[in-house]
C-alpha positions in Angstrom: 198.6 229.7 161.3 196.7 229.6 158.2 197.3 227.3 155.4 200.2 228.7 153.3 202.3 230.5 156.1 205.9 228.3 155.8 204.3 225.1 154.6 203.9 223.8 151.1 200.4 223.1 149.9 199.9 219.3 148.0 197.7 220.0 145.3 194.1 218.0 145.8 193.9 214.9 143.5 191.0 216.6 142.0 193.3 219.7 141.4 196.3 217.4 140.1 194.1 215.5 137.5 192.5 218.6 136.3 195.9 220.0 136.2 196.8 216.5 133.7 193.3 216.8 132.5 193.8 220.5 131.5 197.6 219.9 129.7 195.8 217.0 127.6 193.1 219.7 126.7 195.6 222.4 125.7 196.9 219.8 123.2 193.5 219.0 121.8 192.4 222.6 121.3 195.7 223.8 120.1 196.0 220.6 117.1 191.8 221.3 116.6 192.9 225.3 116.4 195.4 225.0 114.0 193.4 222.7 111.4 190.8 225.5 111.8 193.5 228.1 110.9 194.2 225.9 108.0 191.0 225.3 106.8 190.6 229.1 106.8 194.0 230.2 105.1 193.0 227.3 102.3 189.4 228.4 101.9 188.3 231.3 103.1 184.3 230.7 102.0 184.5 227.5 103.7 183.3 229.5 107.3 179.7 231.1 106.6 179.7 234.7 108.8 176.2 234.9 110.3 175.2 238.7 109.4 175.0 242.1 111.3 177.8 240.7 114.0 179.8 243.6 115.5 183.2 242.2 114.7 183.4 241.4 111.0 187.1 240.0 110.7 188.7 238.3 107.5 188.5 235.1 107.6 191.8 234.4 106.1 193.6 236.7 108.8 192.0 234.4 111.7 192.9 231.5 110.0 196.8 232.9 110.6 196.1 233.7 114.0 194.5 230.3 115.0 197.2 228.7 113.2 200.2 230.2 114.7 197.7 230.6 118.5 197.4 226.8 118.1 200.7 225.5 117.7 201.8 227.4 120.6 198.5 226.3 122.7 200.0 222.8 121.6 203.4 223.3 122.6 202.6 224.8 126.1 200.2 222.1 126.6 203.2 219.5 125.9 205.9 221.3 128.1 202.8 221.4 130.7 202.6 217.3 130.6 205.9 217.4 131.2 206.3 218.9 134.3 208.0 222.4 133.4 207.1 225.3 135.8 207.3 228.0 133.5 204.5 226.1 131.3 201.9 226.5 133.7 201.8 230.3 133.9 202.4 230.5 129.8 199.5 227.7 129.6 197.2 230.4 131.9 198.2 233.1 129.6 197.7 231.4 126.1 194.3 230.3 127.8 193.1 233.7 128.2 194.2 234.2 124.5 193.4 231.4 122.8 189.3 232.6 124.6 189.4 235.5 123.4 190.6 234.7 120.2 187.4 232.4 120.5 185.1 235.2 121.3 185.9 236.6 118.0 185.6 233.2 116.1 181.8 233.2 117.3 179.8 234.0 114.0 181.8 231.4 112.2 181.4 228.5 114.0 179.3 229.7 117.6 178.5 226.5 119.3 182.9 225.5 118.8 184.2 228.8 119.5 182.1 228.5 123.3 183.6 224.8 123.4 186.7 225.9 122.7 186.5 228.8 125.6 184.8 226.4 128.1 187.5 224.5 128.0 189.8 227.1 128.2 188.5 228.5 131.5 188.4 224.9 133.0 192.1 225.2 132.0 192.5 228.2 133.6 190.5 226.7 137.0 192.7 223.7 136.8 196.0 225.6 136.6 195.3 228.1 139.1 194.5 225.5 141.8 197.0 225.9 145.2 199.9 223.8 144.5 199.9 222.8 141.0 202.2 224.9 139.5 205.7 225.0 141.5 208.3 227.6 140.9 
């Protein structure tokens, strides 16, 4: 019998705290994202765009989405601590979004925006671990 034929799986303590440590995360990045967005929508020269980058995008138009990409990051990474199923495979998706929205935030702020989606796929790892999220 392998291991998830008719038995539940216990997450590994390594797999549980990641799965705590990644929620925690989600709530840093989402608070640090939206004070970027804000920053941005307030002053739009305050980011310096290194030149000849492939995606020139306004500023002040990323500073909406990593306002409104934050708060929600947040949230998700609240209802996460809390226990809620459904958070766990929103948290996964926003991760995926919240690095990509990253990939495009590279000429602005380059060492950040690879932080920010380090972190993202640890919180992606964390949350896809066998047993952490429960339906």
């Amino acid at each position: 019998m392998g291991q998830y034929e008719g038995t539940a799986v216990e997450p590994s303590s390594w797999a549980a705290g990641g799965a705590i440590f990644a929620a925690t995360i989600m709530i840093m990045v989402g608070i640090f994202q939206a004070l970027a967005g804000i920053a941005a929508i307030a002053n739009d020269e305050f980011f310096v765009v290194t030149r000849n980058y492939t995606f020139d995008l306004d500023v002040t138009a990323w500073g909406w989405i990593h306002l409104i990409l934050g708060i929600v990051v947040a949230l998700a990474g609240f209802y996460l601590l809390m226990g809620r199923a459904w958070a766990g495979i929103v948290a996964i998706t926003l991760a995926v979004f919240s690095a990509i929205s990253q990939f495009f935030f590279i000429p602005y702020y380059p060492w950040w925006a690879l932080l920010i989606i380090a972190l993202d796929v640890f919180v992606i790892w964390a949350l896809t671990r066998p047993g952490v999220i429960r339906a």
